[in-house]
N, C-alpha and C positions, 0 to 999 in steps of 0.2 A: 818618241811616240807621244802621239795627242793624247791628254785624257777627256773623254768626255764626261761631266762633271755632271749633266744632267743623265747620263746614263745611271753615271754610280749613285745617283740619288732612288731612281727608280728602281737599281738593283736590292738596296737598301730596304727602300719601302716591300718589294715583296718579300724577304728577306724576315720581315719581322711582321706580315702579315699573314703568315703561316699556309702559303699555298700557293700553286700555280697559276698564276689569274693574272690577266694586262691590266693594271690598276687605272690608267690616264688616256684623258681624252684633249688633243690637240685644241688649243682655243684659239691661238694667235700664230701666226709664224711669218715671219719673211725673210728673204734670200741681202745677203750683204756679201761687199767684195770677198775674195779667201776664202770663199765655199763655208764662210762660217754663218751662224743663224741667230737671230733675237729672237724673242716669244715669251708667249709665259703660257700652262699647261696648269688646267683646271683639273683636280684628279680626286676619286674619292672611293669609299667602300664602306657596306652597311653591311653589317654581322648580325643574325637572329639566331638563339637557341635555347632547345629546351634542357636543362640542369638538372639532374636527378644525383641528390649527395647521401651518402650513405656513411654511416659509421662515425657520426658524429661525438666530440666528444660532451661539445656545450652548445648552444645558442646556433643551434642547426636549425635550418630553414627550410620548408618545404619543396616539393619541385615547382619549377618555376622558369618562366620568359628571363632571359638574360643577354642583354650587348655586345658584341665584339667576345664569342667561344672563340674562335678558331683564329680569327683579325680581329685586331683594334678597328673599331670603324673609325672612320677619319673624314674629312672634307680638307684639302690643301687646294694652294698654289705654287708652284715654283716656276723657275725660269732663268733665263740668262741674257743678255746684252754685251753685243760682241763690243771691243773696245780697239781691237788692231793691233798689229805685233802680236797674232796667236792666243790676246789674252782678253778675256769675257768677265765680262761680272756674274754672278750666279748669287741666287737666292730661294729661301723655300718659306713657306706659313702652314703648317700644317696642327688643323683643331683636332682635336679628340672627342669624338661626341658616345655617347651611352642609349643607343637609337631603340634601345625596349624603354626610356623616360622620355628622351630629348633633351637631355641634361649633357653639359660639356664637362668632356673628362676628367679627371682632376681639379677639377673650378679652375683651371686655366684655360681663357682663352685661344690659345694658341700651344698647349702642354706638349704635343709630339713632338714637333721640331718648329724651330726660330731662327735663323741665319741668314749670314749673308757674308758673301766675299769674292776671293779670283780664282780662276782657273785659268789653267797657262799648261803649257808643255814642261813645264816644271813642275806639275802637281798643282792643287787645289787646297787654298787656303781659307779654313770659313772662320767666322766668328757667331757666337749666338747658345741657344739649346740644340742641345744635339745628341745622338746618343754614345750610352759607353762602349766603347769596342769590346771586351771582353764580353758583354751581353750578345753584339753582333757576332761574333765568332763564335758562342753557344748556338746560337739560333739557327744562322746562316751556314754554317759549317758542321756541327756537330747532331744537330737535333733533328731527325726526319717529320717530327711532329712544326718545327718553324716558331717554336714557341709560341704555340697555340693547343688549341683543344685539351681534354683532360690529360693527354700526353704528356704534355710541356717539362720541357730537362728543368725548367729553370723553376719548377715547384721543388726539385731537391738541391739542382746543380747550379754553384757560382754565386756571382751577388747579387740581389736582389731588384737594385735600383738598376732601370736601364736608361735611363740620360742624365745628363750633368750641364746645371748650369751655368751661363758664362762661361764658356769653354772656347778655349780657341784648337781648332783641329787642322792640322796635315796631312792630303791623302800623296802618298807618290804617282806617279804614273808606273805602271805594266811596264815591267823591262824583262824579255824572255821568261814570261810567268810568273817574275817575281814582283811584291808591290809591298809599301809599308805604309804607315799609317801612325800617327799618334796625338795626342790632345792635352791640354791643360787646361782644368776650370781653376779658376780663381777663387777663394773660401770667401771673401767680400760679408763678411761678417763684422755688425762695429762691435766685436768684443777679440777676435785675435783675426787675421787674414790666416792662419794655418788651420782655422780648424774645421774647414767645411771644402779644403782644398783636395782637390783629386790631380792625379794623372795618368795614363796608360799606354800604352804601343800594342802593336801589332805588325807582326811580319811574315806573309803570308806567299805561297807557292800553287799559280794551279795553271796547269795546262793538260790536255785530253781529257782520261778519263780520274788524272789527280787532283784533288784539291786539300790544300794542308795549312795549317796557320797556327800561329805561336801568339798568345793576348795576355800580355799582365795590364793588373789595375791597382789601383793604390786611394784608399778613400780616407779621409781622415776625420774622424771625431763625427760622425755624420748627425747627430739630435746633438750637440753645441753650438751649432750656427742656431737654434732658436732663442740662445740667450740666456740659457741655464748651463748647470755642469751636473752634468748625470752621474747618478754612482760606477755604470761603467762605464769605460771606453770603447766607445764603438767602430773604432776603426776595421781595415779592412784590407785586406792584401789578396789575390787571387792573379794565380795562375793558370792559363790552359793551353793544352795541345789537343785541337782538334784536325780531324780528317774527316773525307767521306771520300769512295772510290766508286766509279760508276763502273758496273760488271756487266752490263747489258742488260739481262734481264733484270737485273735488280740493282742499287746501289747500297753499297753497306757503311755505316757510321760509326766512331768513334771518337772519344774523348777522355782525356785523364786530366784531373785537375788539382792543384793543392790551393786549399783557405788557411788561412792567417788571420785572427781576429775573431772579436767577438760578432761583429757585423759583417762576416763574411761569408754567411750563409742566408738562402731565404728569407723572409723578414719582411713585414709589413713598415714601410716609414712613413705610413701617415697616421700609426698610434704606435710609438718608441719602445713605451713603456710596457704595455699592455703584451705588445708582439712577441716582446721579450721572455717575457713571463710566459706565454704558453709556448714558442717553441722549441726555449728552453736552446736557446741557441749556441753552438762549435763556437769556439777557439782555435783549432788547431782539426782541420777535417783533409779527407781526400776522396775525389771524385770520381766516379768510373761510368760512360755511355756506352753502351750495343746499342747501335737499330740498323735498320732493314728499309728500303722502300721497294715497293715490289708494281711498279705498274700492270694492267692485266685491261686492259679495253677501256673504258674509261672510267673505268676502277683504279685508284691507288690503294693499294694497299700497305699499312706503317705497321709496324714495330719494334719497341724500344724497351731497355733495361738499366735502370739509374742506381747506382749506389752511391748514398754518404757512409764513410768510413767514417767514423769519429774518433781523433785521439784519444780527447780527454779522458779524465777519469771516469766520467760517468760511462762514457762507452756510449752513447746514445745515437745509437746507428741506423738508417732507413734505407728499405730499399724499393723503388718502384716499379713496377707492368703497367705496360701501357698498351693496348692496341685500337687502331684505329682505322678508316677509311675514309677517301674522296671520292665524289662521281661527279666529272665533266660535263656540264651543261652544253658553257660555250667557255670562250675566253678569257669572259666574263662571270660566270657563273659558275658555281657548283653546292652540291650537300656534302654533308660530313657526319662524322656519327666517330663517335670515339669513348673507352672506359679506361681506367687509370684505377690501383689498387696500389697503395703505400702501407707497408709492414714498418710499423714503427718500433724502436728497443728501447727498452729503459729511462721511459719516461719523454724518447721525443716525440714533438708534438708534427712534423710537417705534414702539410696539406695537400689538397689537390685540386689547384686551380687550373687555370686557362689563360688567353690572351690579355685577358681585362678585369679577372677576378683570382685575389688569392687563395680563396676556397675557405672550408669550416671544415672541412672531413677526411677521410682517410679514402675514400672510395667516391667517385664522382662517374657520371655516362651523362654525355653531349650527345643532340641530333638539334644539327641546323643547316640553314642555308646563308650563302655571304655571294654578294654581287658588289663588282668594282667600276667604276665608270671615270 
C-alpha cells in the first residue's frame, strides 16, 4: 500500500492545529506518468484571541490580544516530485508567525517544521526539524482540545518540547490499520554528541471507529547542548497510550502516561533555569486524560480531565478542567471559546496555556477566531 506522504503531512498539520479546518490551498500541480503528481501547496492559518488569566501567582498580565489560542499560526510550503519506481521526493517549510505582533515564532525562521526526503511504498523517509511523536500522539490522539486553547493536555500531560532538531524520521505505510513510525535527532553539540540527543517510536492501530497508539520518547540532557553543565539533569523519558473511540454521537478520549526525569514534564525551554524553579518540576510522575467531543450542529462541543500523579516526595500533584467550544463557519473558518482551571498541590506551580503560549496562571478563558488558507 501507497503512502501518501503529502497526505500524512496535512494530517499532521491539522493534528497539531487544534481543529477541524482544510488548512491548504493548491498552488501548483501536474499530472505525470503512474497517476503520480509534482506540485508544491502553499498553505497557512491565522489564529486571534482574547486571554483572560486568572489566579496568578507572579508577573500576571492583563487580558489581552494573543496569536495562535487555539492554532499555531503558520505560513508553509510543501510538496513533492514524483522520481519513478513509486518514489517522490517530498518536502515542507513551514514558518511560525505571532500575527497579534507579526513577529516569527520562536526567532526562527522556518521553526514548525524543515525537511526533506522520500516517500516510496516503503514508507517515508525525512530528514530536517520535525516534530516529536509522542507530542503528536498527545495531541492527535489523545487530546480532544488538539492541543490548543486553554484545554491543552500538554499544559500538564507529557514533554514539553514538541520538535526536534536534526532528526531523521520513518513513517511506515498503513498495513491493515496498523502503521509505525520512529525518529532520531542527533545531539550535534561541540561539547558531547549525546547530550542534546533524542529518540522515539510509535506504533499505532486505527480502523473504523478505533484509533489507538503506543509513543515513547527519550530526550537527553536537554539545557547541555547550550554549553554549560546545569546542576540538574534534565533528561527525559515518557511514555503514552493513547486512544480515542468514535461513538456516534460523540467521541470519547483517553490517555495514561508514565514521565521519567526531571525534564519530563511541562517546562518552559526557552528560560531552563527560571522554568525550573517555579514548576518545581516531577522526576518520576503519571498521567491520566478523560475527554469528550460532542458535535451538536455546528457546534463542537469538548471536554477534558488531566491528572499529574507525582511520585516524588514532595507529592506535587495537578489536576485539570477544561471545557470548551467550536462553531463552524466554513471549512475554513471558525470561533472557539474555551476555560481551563488547574488545582495545584504542594507547591506545583503548572499553568495554563494554549497553542503558542505557556501561560502565567492557574485559571485562563479564550475567545477567538482562527481561519486557514
Amino acid at each position: 500500500m501507497k503512502t501518501s506522504y503529502l497526505a500524512l503531512v496535512l494530517m499532521g498539520s491539522w493534528a497539531t492545529a487544534g481543529g477541524p479546518l482544510v488548512l491548504c490551498a493548491q498552488a501548483e500541480t501536474s499530472s505525470v506518468p503512474g497517476n503520480a503528481t509534482s506540485g508544491a501547496t502553499i498553505y497557512g492559518m491565522l489564529d486571534a484571541g482574547v486571554v483572560a488569566e486568572h489566579g496568578c501567582a507572579s508577573n500576571c498580565g492583563a487580558t489581552r490580544v494573543s496569536g495562535g489560542v487555539a492554532s499555531g499560526s503558520r505560513l508553509g510550503v510543501q510538496g513533492r516530485e514524483a522520481l519513478g519506481n513509486e518514489v517522490a521526493a517530498v518536502y515542507a517549510l513551514e514558518a511560525g508567525i505571532q500575527n497579534d505582533t507579526g513577529q516569527s515564532e520562536e526567532g526562527r525562521l522556518f521553526g514548525r517544521q524543515a525537511y526533506v526526503g522520500l516517500d516510496s511504498r516503503l514508507g517515508a523517509l525525512t530528514l530536517g526539524r520535525q516534530y516529536n511523536l509522542q507530542y503528536v500522539t498527545l495531541t492527535d490522539v489523545a487530546d480532544p482540545f488538539k492541543g490548543g486553547m486553554a484545554g491543552s493536555a500538554s499544559n500538564l500531560a507529557g514533554y514539553g518540547v514538541k520538535r526536534y532538531d536534526n532528526t531523521v524520521k520513518y513513517v511506515s505505510p498503513a498495513l491493515r490499520g496498523v502503521s509505525a513510525a520512529a525518529i532520531y535527532s542527533f545531539g550535534e553539540s561541540p561539547y558531547s554528541r549525546a547530550q542534546n540527543r533524542a529518540y522515539g517510536a510509535t506504533l499505532g492501530y486505527s480502523a473504523g471507529a478505533v484509533n489507538v497508539s503506543v509513543s515513547h520518547q527519550r530526550k537527553n540532557n536537554f539545557i547541555e547542548a547550550e554549553g554549560t553543565v546545569p546542576a540538574i539533569d534534565m533528561s527525559a523519558r515518557n511514555t503514552l497510550i493513547a486512544a480515542n473511540l468514535d461513538l456516534g454521537p460523540a467521541t470519547a478520549f483517553a490517555a495514561v502516561g508514565v514521565n521519567k526525569g526531571y525534564g519530563s514534564s511541562p517546562w518552559d525551554p526557552s528560560s531552563a533555569y527560571s522554568s525550573l524553579a517555579l514548576s518545581m518540576s516531577s522526576s518520576d510522575s503519571r498521567d491520566t486524560l478523560l475527554g469528550v467531543s460532542v458535535p451538536v450542529g455546528g457546534f463542537n462541543l469538548l471536554a477534558s480531565y488531566v491528572r499529574k500523579d507525582d511520585r516524588d516526595l514532595t507529592n506535587r500533584d495537578a489536576n485539570q478542567m477544561a471545557l470548551g467550544l467550536t462553531y463552524t463557519l466554513s471549512k475554513r473558518s471558525d470561533f472557539y471559546a474555551s476555560y481551563a482551571k488547574i488545582h495545584n498541590k504542594n507547591g506545583a506551580r503548572y499553568t495554563v496555556g494554549n497553542a503558542s503560549d505557556s501561560g502565567r496562571s492557574d485559571a485562563a478563558f479564550n475567545l477567538g477566531f482562527r481561519h486557514g488558507f
